[in-house]
N, C-alpha and C positions, 0 to 999 in steps of 0.2 A: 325687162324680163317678161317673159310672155308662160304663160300656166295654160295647159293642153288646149292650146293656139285661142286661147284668150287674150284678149291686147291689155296690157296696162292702163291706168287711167291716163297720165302721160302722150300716149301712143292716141288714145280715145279723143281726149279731149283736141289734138294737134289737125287730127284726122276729121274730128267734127268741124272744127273752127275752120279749117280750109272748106269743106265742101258747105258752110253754111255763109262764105267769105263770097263765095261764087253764087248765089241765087241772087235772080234778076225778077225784084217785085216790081219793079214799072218803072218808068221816067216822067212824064207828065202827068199831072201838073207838079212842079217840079216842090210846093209846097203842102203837097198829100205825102210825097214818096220820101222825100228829103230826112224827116223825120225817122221814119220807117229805119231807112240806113243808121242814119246816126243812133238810134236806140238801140240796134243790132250791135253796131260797131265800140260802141262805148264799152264795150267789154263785159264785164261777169262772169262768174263764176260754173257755169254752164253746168249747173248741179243737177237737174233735173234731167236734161239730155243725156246725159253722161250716165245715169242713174238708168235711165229705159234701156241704152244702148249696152250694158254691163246683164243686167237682169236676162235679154234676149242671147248674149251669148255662156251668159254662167247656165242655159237650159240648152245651150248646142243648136243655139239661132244664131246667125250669119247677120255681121254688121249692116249687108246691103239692102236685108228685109226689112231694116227696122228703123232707117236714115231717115226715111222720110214722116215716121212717126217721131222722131227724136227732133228733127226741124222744127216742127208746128209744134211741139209742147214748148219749145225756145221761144220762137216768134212770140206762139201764147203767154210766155210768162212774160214776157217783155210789156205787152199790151197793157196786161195789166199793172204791170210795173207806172208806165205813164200814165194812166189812170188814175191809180194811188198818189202817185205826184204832186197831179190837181187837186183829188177833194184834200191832201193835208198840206198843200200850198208851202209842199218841198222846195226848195233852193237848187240843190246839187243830188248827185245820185253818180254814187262811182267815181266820185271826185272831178266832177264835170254838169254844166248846168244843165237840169231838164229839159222837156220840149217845149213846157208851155212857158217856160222863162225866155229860152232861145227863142223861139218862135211868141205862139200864144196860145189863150187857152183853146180857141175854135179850131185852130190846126191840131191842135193836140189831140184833142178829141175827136176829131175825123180822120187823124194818123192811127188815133188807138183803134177807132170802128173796123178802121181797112185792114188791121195787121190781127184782128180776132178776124175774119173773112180766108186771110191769107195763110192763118194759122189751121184751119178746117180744109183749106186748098191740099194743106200739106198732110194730115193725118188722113184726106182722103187717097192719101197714094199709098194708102198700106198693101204690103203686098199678100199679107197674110190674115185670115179672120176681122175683115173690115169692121161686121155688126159688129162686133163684141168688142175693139177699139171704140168704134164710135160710141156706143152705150157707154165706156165707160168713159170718156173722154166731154160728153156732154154731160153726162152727169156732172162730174166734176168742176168743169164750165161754171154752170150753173149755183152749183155748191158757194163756189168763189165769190161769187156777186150775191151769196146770201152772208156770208163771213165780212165780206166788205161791207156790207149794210150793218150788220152789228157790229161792228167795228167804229160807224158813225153814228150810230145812236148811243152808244158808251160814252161819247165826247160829250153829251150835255146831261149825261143820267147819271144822276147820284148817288146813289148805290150798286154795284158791280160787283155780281159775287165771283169768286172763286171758278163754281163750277159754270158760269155765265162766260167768264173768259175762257176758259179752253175748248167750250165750245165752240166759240169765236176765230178762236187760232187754228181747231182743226179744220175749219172751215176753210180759212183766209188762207192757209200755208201747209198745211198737214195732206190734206187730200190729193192737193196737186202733186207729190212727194210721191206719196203712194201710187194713185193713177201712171207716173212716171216709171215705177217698177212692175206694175201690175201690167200695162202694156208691151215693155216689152219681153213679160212673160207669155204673156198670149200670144206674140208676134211669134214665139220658139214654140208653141203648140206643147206648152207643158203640162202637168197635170192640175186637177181645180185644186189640188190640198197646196201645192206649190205655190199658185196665182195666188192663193187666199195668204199664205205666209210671209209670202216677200211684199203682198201689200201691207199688212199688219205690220211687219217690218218698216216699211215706207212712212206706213203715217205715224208711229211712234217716232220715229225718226225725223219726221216733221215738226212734231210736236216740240222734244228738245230741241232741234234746231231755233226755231221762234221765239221758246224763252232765253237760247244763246243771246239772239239777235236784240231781243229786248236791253237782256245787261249789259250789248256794245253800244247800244243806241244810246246810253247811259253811263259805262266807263267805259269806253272804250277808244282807241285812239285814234282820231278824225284821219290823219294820215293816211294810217290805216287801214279802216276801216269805209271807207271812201266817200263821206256823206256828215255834215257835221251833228255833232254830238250834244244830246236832248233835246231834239226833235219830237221823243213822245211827250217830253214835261212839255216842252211849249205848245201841242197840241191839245193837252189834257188826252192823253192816250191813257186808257184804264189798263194797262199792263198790269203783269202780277206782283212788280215791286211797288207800283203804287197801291196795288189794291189789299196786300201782304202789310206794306204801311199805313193805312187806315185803321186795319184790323189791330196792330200791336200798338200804335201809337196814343202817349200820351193827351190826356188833358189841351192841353197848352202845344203841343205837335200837332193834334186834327186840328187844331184852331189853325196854326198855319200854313197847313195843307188846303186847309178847305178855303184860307185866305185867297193861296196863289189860282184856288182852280176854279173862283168864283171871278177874280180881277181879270177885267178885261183891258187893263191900259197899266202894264207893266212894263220891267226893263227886262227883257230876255236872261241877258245875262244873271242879273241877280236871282229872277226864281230859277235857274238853274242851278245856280252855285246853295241855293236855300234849299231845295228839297233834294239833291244828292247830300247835299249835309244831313238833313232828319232819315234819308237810307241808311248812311253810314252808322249814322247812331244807334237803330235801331234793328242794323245789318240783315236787312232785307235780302241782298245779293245772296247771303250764302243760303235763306228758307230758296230762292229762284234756282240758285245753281244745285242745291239739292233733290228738286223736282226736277230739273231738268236732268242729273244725272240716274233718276228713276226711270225715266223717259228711255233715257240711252240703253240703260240695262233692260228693259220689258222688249224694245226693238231688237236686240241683239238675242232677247231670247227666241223673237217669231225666227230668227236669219238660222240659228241652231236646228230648228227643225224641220229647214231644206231637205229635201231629199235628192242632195249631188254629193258627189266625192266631197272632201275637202280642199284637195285641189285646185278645185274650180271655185270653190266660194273665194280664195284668199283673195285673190282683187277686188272685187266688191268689200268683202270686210275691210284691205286694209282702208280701202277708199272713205268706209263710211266713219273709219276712227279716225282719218286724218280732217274730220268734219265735226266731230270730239276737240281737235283741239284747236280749232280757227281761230283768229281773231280780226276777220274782216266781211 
C-alpha cells in the first residue's frame, strides 16, 4: 500500500536491504573486511535506516537523497553493535556467533574501527544539508561512546539510581533513534519545529524501545529474540528491573541479589533461574513495562504534532507501533 507515493515499510526495508546487499567496502585483507560483511549480513532489524528513510519522505524527501544517509547510520549501528559484543563478551547476536568469537577480539576491533570510518564515508554522500547531518550525526557518535561508558561503570557500582539509568540508555540507544529521524528530516528541508518533533519522537521512542529490549533480554524467547536469554544478569547489567528490584525488595531478597552480583565463580544458569525468580516475586516487569508504555505514549505525543497531513504520517505510525509490539 503506498500513502501519497510514500513507500510502505515492507517496500523500504526490501529496497534498503538490496541497495545496502550491493556496497563494495573492500576485499583485502581479507580479515579486516570479512567481518564487515558478515556483520551487515547477519541480518537485523534495520530500525534505524528505515526510520531516517520514512521521516525524509513523510516531509516530501525523495528516497535517493537520503540512501546514503540511511547506509552509514546502518553500517554505524552495526559497529557498534560489535563493539558492545566485546566489552560484554556476548556469545551470539541474531542468533549467530559474534566477530570476536568467529574470528577474535583484535579483528574485531579493527573490523569495528573500519566500519565507524566507512560509516562517515557514507553520511558524507548526503545530498542535502551536509553540515547539519554531520553536526548532528557526530554528535550522536559521540553521545554513544559516552552511554557505553556508563553502561560499564554500572557493572561494578553499587548503587544505580533510577534516574542514572536512563540517562544511560538515552545515551546508549535513545539518541541514535532520534538522530535517525532528525536526519532524514533535514535531508527533506523541513521545518525546525518539525526536525525538533519527530526527534523528540525518536528518542522517546528509543527510550521504550531499551526497556522493551531489557524485558526480552530477560523473558523473552531466545529463538526468538536471537541472542540468548540473561545476558544482563550474567553481566551484572544495572537495568531498570534490577535496579526497580533493589529498591522493592526484601530483607532476605537484597541478600540474594547482592549474593549473585557480588559472586564471581557462579553457575550461569542457576543465577538466572534465582533472580528472574525474585523479578517474578516482586513483579518488576510490569513497574518496566509500565514506563516503558509511558515512553511510548510521550513519543507518540511529539509524532501528533507533525505538521503533515495524516495521510502521510500513517506509515511511519503504523511502523513505529508495530515496534510496540515486538518480541525480538
Amino acid at each position: 500500500m503506498i500513502f501519497n507515493n510514500m513507500q510502505d515499510s515492507k517496500t523500504l526495508i526490501e529496497r534498503f536491504n538490496k541497495d545496502l546487499s550491493e556496497l563494495d567496502f573492500g576485499k583485502t585483507p581479507k580479515n579486516l573486511y570479512d567481518p564487515i560483511y558478515y556483520s551487515i549480513n547477519v541480518g537485523g532489524k534495520r530500525i534505524r535506516p528505515l526510520l531516517c528513510l520514512m521521516a525524509c519522505e513523510l516531509f516530501d524527501g525523495i528516497y535517493e537523497d537520503c540512501i546514503s544517509a540511511a547506509l552509514g547510520i546502518e553500517i554505524f549501528h552495526n559497529f557498534t553493535l560489535l563493539h558492545d559484543d566485546m566489552m560484554d563478551k556476548a556469545l551470539v547476536r541474531r542468533g549467530k556467533p559474534v566477530v570476536h568469537v568467529k574470528w577474535d577480539e583484535n579483528i574485531a576491533l579493527l573490523s569495528g574501527d573500519a566500519m565507524s570510518v566507512i560509516a562517515y564515508k557514507y553520511i558524507c554522500k548526503s545530498k542535502n544539508n551536509l553540515r547539519d547531518i554531520l553536526e548532528v550525526f557526530s554528535k550522536t557518535a559521540l553521545e554513544i561512546c559516552e552511554g557505553q561508558q556508563y553502561d560499564m561503570n554500572f557493572e561494578t557500582t553499587t548503587n544505580v539510581s533510577e534516574e542514572q539509568y536512563l540517562k544511560m540508555i538515552k545515551l546508549k540507544t535513545a539518541v541514535l533513534l532520534a538522530a535517525s529521524l532528525k536526519i532524514g528530516a533535514i535531508t527533506a528541508n523541513t521545518t525546525k519545529k518539525n526536525t525538533e518533533y519527530i526527534s523528540s519522537f525518536g528518542e522517546n521512542l528509543g527510550m521504550a524501545f531499551q526497556l522493551q529490549d531489557d524485558l526480552l533480554d530477560t523473558f523473552g524467547n531466545p529463538e526468538i529474540f536471537g541472542k540468548e536469554i540473561g545476558g544482563d544478569i550474567i553481566a551484572n547489567k544495572k537495568t531498570y528491573l534490577l535496579i526497580k528490584a533493589l529498591e522493592l525488595a526484601s530483607k532476605e531478597q537484597k541478600q540474594k541479589l547482592n549474593y549473585w552480583l557480588s559472586n564471581k565463580d557462579f553457575n550461569p544458569k542457576e543465577k538466572i533461574e534465582d533472580i528472574i525468580y525474585i523479578y517474578k516475586e516482586l513483579n518488576v516487569h510490569k513497574h518496566s513495562e509500565n514506563l516503558m508504555n509511558k515512553y511510548f505514549e510521550t513519543a507518540f505525543d511529539s509524532f501528533d504534532k507533525l505538521e503533515v497531513a495524516y495521510s502521510k504520517k500513517e506509515v511511519l505510525y503504523n511502523y513505529a507501533h508495530s515496534l510496540k509490539q515486538r518480541d525480538f
